[in-house]
C-alpha positions as CSV (number, residue, x, y, z in Angstrom):
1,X,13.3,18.6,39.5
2,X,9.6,17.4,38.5
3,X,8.6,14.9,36.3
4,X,7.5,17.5,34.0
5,X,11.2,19.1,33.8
6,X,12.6,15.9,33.3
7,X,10.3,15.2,30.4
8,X,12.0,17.6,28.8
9,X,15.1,17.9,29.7
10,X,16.3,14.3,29.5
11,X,15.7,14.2,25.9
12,X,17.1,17.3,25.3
13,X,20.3,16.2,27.0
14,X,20.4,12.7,24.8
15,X,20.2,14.8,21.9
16,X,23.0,17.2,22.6
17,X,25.5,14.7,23.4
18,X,24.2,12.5,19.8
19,X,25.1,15.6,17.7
20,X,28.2,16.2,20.3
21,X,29.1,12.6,19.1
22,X,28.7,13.4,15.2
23,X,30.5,16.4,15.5
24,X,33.9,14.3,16.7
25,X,33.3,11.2,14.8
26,X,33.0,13.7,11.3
27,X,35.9,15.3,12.4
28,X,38.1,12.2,11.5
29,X,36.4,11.8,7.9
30,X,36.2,14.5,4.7
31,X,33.2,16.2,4.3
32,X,32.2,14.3,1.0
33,X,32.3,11.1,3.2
34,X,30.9,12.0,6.4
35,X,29.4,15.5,7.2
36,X,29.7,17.5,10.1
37,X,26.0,18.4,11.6
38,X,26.5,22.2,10.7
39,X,26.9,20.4,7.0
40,X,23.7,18.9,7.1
41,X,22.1,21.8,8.4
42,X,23.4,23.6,5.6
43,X,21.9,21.1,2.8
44,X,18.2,21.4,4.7
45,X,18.4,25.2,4.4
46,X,19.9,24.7,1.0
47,X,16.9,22.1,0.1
48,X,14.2,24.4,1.9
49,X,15.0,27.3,0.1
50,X,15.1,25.9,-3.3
51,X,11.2,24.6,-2.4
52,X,13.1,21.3,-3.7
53,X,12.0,19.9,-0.1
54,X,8.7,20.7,0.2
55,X,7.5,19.5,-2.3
56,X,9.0,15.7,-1.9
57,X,7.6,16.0,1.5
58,X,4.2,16.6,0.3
59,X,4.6,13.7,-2.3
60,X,5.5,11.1,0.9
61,X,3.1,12.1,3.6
62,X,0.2,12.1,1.0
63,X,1.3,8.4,-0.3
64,X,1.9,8.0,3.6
65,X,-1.9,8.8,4.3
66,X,-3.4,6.9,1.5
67,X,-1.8,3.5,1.9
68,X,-1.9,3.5,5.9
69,X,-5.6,5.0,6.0
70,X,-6.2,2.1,3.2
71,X,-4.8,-0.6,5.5
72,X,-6.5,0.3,8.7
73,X,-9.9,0.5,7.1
74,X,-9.1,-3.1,5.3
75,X,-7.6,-4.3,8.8
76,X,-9.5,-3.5,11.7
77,X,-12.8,-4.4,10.3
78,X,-11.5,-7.9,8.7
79,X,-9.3,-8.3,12.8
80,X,-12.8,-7.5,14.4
81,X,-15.1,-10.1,12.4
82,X,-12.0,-12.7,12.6
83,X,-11.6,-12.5,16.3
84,X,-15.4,-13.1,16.8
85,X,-16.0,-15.6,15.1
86,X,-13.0,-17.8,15.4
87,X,-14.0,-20.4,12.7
88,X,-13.9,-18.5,9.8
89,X,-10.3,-16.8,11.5
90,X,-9.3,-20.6,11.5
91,X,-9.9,-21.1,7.8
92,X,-8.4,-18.0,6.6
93,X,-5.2,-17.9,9.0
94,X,-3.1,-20.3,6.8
95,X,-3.1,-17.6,4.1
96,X,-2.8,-15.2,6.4
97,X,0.4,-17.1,7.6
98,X,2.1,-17.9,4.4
99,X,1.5,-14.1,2.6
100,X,2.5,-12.0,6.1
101,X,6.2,-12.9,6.3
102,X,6.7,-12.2,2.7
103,X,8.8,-8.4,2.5
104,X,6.5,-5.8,1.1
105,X,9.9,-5.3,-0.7
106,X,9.6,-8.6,-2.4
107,X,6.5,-7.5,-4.4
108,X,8.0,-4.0,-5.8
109,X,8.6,-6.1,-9.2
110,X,5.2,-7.5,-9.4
111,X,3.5,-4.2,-8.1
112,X,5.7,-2.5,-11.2
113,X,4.7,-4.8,-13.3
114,X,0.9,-4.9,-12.4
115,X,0.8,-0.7,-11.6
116,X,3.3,0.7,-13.6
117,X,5.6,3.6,-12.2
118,X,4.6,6.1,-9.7
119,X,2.2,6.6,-6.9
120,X,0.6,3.4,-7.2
121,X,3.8,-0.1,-6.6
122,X,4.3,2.1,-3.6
123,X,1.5,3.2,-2.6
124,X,1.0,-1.0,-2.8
125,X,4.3,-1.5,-1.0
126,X,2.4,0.8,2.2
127,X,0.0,-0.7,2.3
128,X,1.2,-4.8,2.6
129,X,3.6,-2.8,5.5
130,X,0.6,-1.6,7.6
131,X,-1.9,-4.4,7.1
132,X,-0.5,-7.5,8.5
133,X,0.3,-5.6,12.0
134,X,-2.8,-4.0,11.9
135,X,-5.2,-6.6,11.0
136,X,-3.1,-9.6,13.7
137,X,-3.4,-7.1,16.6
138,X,-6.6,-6.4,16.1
139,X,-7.8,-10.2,16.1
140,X,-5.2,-10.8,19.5
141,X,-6.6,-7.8,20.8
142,X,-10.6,-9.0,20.2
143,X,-9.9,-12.3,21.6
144,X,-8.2,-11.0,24.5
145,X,-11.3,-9.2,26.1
146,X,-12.2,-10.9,29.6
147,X,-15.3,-12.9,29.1
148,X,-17.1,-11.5,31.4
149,X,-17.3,-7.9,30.0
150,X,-19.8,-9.9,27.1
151,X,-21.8,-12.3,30.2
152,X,-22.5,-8.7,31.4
153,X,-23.7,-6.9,28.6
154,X,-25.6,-10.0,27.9
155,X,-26.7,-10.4,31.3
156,X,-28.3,-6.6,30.9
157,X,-29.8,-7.2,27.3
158,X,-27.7,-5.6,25.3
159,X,-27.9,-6.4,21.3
160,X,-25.3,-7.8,19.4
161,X,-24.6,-4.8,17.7
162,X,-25.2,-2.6,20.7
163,X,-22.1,-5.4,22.5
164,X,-20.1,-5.3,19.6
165,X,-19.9,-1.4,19.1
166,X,-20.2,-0.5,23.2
167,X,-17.9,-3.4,24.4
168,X,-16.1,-5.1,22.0
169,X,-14.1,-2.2,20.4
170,X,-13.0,-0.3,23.4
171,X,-12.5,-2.9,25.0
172,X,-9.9,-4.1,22.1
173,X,-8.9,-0.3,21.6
174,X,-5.5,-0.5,23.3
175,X,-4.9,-3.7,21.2
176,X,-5.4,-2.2,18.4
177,X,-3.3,0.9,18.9
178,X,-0.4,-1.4,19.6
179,X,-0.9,-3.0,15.9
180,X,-1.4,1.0,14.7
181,X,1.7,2.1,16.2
182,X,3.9,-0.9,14.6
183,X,2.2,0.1,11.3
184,X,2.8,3.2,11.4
185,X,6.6,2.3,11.4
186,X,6.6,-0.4,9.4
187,X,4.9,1.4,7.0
188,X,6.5,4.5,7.1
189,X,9.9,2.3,6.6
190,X,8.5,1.2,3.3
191,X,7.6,4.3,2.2
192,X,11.1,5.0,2.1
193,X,12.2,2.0,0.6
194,X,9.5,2.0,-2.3
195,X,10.5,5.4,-3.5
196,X,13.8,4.4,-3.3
197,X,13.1,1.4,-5.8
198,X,11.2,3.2,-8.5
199,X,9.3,6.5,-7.6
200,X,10.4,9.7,-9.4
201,X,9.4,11.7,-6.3
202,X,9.2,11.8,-2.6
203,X,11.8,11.5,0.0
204,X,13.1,8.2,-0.9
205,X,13.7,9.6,-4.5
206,X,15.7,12.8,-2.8
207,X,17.9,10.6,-0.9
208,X,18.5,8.2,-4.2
209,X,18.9,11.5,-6.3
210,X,21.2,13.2,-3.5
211,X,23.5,9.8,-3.8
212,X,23.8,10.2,-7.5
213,X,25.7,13.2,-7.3
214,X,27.4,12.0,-4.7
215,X,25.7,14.6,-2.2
216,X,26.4,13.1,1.1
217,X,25.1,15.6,3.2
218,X,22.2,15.8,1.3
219,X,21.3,12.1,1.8
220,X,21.9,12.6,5.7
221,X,20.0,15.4,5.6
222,X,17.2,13.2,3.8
223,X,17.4,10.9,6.6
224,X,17.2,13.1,9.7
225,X,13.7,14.8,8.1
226,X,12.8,11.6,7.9
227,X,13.2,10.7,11.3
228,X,11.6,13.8,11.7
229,X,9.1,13.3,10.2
230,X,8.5,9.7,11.6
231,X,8.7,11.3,15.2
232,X,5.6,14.1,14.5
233,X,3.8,11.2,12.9
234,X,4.1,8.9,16.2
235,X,3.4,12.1,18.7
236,X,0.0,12.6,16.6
237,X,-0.8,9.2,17.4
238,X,-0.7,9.2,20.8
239,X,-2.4,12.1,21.4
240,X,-4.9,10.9,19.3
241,X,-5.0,7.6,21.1
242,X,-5.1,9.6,24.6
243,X,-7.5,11.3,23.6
244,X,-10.0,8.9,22.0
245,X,-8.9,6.7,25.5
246,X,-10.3,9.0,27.7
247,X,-12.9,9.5,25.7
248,X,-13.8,5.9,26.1
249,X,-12.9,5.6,29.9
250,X,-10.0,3.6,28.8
251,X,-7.0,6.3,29.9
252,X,-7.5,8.4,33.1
């Protein structure tokens, strides 16, 4: 079997024998408590035909897209200038220590209080999610470049900006996709989470709304689009990371 069969069918396989396992362990519980997969199948349909679904889904991925697009272009700039020029990383990084291991979670009051309720606390929420990743791997990934890749560009004349933009960042480009990926589901987490807390739409809200009335297969189907959902999010990533890697001469 090649590797390319195996791609395919190894995951298949793990997934089969996941929903063979739900299908026993439901079997010992009601279906108010713990529904079968043909259940939750059932509420998706029931969710997709109502248009109920579609719409929440819109609602998340475009919140999604704003806070993490926001993030990256805050991060990668500030992780760029920071691992360059170590001094002025040195007198910012006890902030940046004391705010990162504060939960996103812990600010939903404040970001209430200061944006009101909607788009915006978790929009907020997002963004604190994707920053900190973003903006440390960038700064590890900068200072990680061998020096010799700059005594060389030196060596041949380059200018500074020509070094920064030719060498610098594709050099730190897998870095950086490391701190991207770990945003992404980070932030992606928090999405949830935020319109779970106080958002009158998205899937977060669906899953809070589905508990209310006690819709247990509702909520799990809630769950498994988003995991979906999560999944298309990270494939797009690396094929746009493989891409812009060959691009770049970093993948083959």
């Amino acid at each position: 079997m090649n590797d390319k069969l195996y791609s395919i069918a190894l995951p298949a396989l793990t997934v089969a024998a996941f929903i063979a396992l739900w299908q026993v362990a439901a079997g010992h519980y009601p279906p108010e408590q713990f529904p079968s997969p043909i259940d939750v199948v059932k509420a998706i349909r029931e969710l997709a035909e109502t248009g109920v679904l579609w719409g929440h889904i819109g609602v998340s991925l475009a919140r999604f897209a704003v806070a993490y697009l926001m993030a990256v272009v805050a991060a990668i700039p500030l992780g760029l200038f920071f691992g360059r020029w170590t001094r002025c990383h040195r007198a910012v990084d006890p902030l940046i220590q004391l705010l990162r291991p504060i939960s996103p979670i812990a600010w939903f009051p404040l970001a209430v209080l200061w944006f009101g309720i909607g788009n915006a606390p978790a929009i907020f929420i997002i963004f604190l999610a994707a920053f900190y990743p973003v903006l440390l791997s960038t700064i590890s990934a900068v200072r990680s470049i061998p020096p010799v890749y700059l005594k060389v560009a030196a060596n041949f004349g380059a200018r500074p900006w020509a070094v920064f933009l030719r060498v610098v960042i594709p050099a730190a480009f897998p870095g950086i996709m490391v701190g991207l990926h770990i945003a992404v589901g980070t932030a992606w987490i928090h999405l949830v989470a935020g319109e779970m807390l106080g958002a009158q739409s998205g899937l977060g809200y669906m899953i809070v709304d589905a508990r209310n009335f006690l819709r247990t297969d509702a909520i799990m189907a809630g769950m498994l689009i988003v995991g979906g959902l999560g999944l298309a999010i990270y494939r797009g990533m690396k094929g746009m990371e493989r891409a812009i890697g060959r691009r770049w001469g970093v993948n083959p």
